[in-house]
C-alpha positions as CSV (number, residue, x, y, z in Angstrom):
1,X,0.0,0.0,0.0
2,X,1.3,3.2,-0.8
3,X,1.0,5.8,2.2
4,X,0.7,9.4,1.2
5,X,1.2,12.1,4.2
6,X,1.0,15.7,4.5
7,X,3.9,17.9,5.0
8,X,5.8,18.2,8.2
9,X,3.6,19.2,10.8
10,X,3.0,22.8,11.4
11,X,4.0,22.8,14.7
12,X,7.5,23.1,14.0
13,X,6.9,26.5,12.0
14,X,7.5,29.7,13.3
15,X,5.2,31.2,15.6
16,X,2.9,28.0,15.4
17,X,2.3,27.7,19.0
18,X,1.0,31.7,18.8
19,X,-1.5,31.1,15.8
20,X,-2.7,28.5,18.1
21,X,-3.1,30.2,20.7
22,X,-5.2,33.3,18.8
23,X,-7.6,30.5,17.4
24,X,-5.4,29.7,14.3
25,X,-5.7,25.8,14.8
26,X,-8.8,25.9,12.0
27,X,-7.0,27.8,9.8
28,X,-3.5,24.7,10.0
29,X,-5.7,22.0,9.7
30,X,-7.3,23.4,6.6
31,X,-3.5,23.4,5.0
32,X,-2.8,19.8,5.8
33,X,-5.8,18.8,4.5
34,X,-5.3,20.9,1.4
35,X,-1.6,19.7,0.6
36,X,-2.9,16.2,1.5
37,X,-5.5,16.5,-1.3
38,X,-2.9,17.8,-3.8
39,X,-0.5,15.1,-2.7
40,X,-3.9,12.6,-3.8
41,X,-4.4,14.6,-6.7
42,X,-1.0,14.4,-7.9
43,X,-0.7,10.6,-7.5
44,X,-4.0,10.1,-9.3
45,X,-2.6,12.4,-12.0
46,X,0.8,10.4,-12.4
47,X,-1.3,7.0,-12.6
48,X,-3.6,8.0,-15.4
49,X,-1.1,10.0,-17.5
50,X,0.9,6.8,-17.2
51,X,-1.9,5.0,-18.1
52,X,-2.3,2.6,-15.0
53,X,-5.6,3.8,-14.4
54,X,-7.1,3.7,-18.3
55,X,-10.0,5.8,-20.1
56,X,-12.8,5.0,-18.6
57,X,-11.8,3.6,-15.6
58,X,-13.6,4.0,-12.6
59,X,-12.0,5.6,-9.4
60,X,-13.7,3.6,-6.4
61,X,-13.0,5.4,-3.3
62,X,-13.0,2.7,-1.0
63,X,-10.2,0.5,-3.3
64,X,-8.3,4.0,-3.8
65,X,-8.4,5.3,0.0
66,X,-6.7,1.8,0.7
67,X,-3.9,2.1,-1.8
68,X,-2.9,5.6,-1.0
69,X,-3.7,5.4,2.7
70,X,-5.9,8.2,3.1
71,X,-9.4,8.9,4.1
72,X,-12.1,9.8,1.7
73,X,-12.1,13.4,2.5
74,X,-9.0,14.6,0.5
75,X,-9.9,11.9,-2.0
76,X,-13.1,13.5,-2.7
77,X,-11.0,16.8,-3.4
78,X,-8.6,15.2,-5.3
79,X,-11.7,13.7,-7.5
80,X,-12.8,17.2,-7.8
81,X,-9.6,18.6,-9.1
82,X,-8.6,16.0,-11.3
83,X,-12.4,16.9,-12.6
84,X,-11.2,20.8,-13.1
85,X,-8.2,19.6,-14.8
86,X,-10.4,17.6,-17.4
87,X,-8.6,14.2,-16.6
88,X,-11.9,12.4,-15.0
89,X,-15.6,13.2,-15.0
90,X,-18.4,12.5,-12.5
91,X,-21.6,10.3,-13.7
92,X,-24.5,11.3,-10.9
93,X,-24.9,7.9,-8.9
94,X,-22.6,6.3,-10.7
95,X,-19.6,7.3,-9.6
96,X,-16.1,9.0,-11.0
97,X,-14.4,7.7,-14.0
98,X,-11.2,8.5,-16.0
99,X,-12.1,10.3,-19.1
100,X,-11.9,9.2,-22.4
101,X,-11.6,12.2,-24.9
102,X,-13.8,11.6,-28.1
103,X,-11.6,11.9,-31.2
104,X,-13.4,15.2,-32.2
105,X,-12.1,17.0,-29.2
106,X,-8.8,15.2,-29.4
107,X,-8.3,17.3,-33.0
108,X,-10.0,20.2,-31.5
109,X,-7.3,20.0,-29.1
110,X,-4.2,19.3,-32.6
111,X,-5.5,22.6,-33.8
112,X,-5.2,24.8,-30.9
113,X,-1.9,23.2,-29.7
114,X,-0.7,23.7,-33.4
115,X,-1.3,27.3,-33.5
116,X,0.2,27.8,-29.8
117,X,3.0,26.0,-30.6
118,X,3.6,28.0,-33.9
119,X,3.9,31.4,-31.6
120,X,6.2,29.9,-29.2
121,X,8.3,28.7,-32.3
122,X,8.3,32.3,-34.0
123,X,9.2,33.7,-29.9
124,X,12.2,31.2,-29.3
125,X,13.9,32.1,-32.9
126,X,13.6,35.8,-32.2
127,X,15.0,35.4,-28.3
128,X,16.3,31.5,-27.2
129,X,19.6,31.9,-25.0
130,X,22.6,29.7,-26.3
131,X,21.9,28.0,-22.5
132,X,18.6,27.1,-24.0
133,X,19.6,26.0,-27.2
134,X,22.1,23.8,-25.5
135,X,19.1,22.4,-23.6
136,X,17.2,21.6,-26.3
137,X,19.9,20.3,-28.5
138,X,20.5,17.9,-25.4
139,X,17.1,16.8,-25.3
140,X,16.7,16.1,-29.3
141,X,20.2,13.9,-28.4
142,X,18.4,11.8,-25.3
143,X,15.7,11.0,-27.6
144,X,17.5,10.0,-30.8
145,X,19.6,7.5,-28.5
146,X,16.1,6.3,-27.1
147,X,15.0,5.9,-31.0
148,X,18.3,3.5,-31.6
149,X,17.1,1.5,-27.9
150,X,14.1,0.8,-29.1
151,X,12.5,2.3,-26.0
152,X,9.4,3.7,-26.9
153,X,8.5,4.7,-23.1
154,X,12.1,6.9,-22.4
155,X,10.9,8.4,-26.2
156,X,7.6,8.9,-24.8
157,X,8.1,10.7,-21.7
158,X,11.7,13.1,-23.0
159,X,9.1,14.2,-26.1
160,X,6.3,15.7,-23.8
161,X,9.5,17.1,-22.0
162,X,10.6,18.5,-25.0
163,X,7.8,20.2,-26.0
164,X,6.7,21.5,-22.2
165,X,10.5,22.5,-22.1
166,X,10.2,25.0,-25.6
167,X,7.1,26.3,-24.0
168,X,8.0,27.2,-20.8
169,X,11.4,28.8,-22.3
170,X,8.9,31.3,-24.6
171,X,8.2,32.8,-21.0
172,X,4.4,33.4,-21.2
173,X,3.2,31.6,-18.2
174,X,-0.6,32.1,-19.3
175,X,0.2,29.9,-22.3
176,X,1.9,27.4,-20.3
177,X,-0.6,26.9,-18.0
178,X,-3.1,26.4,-20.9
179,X,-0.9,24.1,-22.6
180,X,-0.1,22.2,-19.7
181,X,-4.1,21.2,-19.5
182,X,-4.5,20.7,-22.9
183,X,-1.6,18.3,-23.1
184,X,-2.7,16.2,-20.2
185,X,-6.0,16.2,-21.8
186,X,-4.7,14.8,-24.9
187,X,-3.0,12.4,-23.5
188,X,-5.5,10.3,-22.3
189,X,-5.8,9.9,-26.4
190,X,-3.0,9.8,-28.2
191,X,-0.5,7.2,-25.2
192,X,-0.5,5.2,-28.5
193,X,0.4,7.3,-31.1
194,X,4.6,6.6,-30.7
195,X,3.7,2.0,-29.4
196,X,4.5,1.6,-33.3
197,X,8.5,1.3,-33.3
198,X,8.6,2.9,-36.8
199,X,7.1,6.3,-36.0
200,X,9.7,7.2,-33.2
201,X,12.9,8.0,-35.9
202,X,10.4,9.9,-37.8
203,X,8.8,12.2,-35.0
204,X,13.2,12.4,-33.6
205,X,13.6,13.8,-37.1
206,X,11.3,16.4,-37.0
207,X,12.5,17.5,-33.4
208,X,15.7,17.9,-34.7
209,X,14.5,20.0,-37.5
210,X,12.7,22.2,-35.1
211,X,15.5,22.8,-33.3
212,X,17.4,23.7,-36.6
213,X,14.9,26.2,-37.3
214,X,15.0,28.3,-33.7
215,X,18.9,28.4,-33.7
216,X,18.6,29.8,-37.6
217,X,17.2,32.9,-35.7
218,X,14.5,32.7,-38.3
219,X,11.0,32.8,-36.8
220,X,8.5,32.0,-40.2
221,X,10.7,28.5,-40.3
222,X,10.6,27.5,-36.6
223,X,6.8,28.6,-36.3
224,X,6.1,26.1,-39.5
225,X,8.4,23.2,-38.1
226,X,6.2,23.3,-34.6
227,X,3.2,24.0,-36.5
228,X,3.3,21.4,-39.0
229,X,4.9,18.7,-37.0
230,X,1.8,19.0,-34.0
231,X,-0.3,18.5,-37.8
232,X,1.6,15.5,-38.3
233,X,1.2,14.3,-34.8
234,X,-2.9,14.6,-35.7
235,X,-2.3,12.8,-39.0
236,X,-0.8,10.0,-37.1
237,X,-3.8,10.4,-34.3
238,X,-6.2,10.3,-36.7
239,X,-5.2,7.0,-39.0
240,X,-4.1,5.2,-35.5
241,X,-7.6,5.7,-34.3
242,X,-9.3,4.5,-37.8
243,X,-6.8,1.4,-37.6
244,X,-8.2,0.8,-34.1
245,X,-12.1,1.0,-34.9
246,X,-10.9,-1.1,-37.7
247,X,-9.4,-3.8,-36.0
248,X,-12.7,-3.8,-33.2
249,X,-14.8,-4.0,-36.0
250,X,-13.3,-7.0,-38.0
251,X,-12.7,-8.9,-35.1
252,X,-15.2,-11.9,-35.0
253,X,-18.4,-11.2,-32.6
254,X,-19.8,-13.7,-30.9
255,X,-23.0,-15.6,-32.0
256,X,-25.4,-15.3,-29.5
257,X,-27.6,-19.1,-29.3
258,X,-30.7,-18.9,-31.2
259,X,-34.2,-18.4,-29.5
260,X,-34.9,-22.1,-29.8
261,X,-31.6,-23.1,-28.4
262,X,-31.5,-21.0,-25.6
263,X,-35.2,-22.1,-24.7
264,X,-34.0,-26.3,-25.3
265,X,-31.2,-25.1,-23.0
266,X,-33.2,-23.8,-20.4
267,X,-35.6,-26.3,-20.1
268,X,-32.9,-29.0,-19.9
């Protein structure tokens, strides 16, 4: 069971034992119980981006209270932010589930990342530090030598750092927060997209090329690298998806018994 505890306790900070005394106590517990929730919250986060708690899975309290060693309480709160953060959704007496974005808000989601990711392009030609470009150019490195491993989940995880990294480096923190929510949304969609061995040299490629662009100073090419390769990211989205519902479809069903069957059965 993994045990998840609040911070150390507040008595040891300074002038504790005064708030207490002027009728703070109220005031402490609601902190430990608010850093306990985010501690729930940010478990719950790490197991469905990792995809240990799947799309439409659904979060029993009891079952999860156990696990993380918690009571329901900060649980509840941690249900209610993951909900905020669009990662689960509540079904009235049914209960809270993981959610599992449709494919028409998953391209919703392609075409405003595209056009975010375009600005931050044009900003990071115009201004990147030769610290950051060193950065990047590490980054691009790690995941070519993840490409030639054959490790799909190191790719995986150093490409949404790569692209979180470019971000945070254009210095808007308004557009970071949004992407940050957009890309956990999508997520919970597209874990797939890079499973196929094949796509990883190609998706390394066109990191490296966006990379190339920024450290041309030239802002039109580095806005079209980020913009068209988040396109190509949909492209692949989109046909994974089609191959999926494909595959569901063809495989065989089975037959149900026939009415007169099932009624010999029965009365045997």
């Amino acid at each position: 069971m993994k045990t998840l505890s609040a911070p150390p306790s507040p008595a040891a900070w300074p002038g504790a034992a005064q708030g207490a005394a002027g009728g703070a106590a109220p005031t402490i517990a609601l902190l430990q119980s608010s850093s306990l929730a985010s501690a729930v919250q940010s478990e719950l986060e790490r197991l469905i981006l990792s995809g240990e708690l799947a799309p439409g899975a659904k979060l029993t309290e009891m079952a999860l209270a156990a696990r993380l060693g918690v009571s329901r309480g900060p649980l509840r709160e941690a249900f209610r932010m993951l909900e905020e953060a669009g990662l689960v959704r509540t079904e009235k007496n049914r209960g809270v589930f993981v959610r599992d974005i449709p494919i028409d808000e998953a391209i919703e989601i392609f075409d405003l990342r595209a056009a975010m990711d375009e600005l931050v392009g044009r900003q990071l030609a115009e201004r990147i530090t030769p610290a950051a470009l060193k950065e990047v150019r590490a980054m691009v490195d790690d995941m070519e030598r993840a490409v030639k491993a054959g490790d799909a989940r190191s790719y995986h995880l150093l490409n949404l750092r790569f692209h979180d990294r470019l971000v945070e480096m254009a210095g808007n923190g308004k557009l970071t927060a949004i992407y940050r929510k957009l890309i956990k949304e999508l997520s919970l969609f597209r874990r797939l997209n890079l499973a196929d061995g094949w796509l990883m040299p190609i998706s390394a490629g066109e990191h490296r090329a966006i990379v190339k662009a920024i450290a041309a100073g030239d802002p039109a090419a580095a806005g079209k690298a980020m913009f068209d390769h988040v396109m190509e990211s949909k492209e692949r989205t989109v046909k994974n998806h089609l191959k999926r519902q494909g595959a569901a479809a063809a495989a065989p069903q089975p037959i149900p018994p026939s009415t007169g069957a099932a009624r010999a059965h029965r009365q045997r």
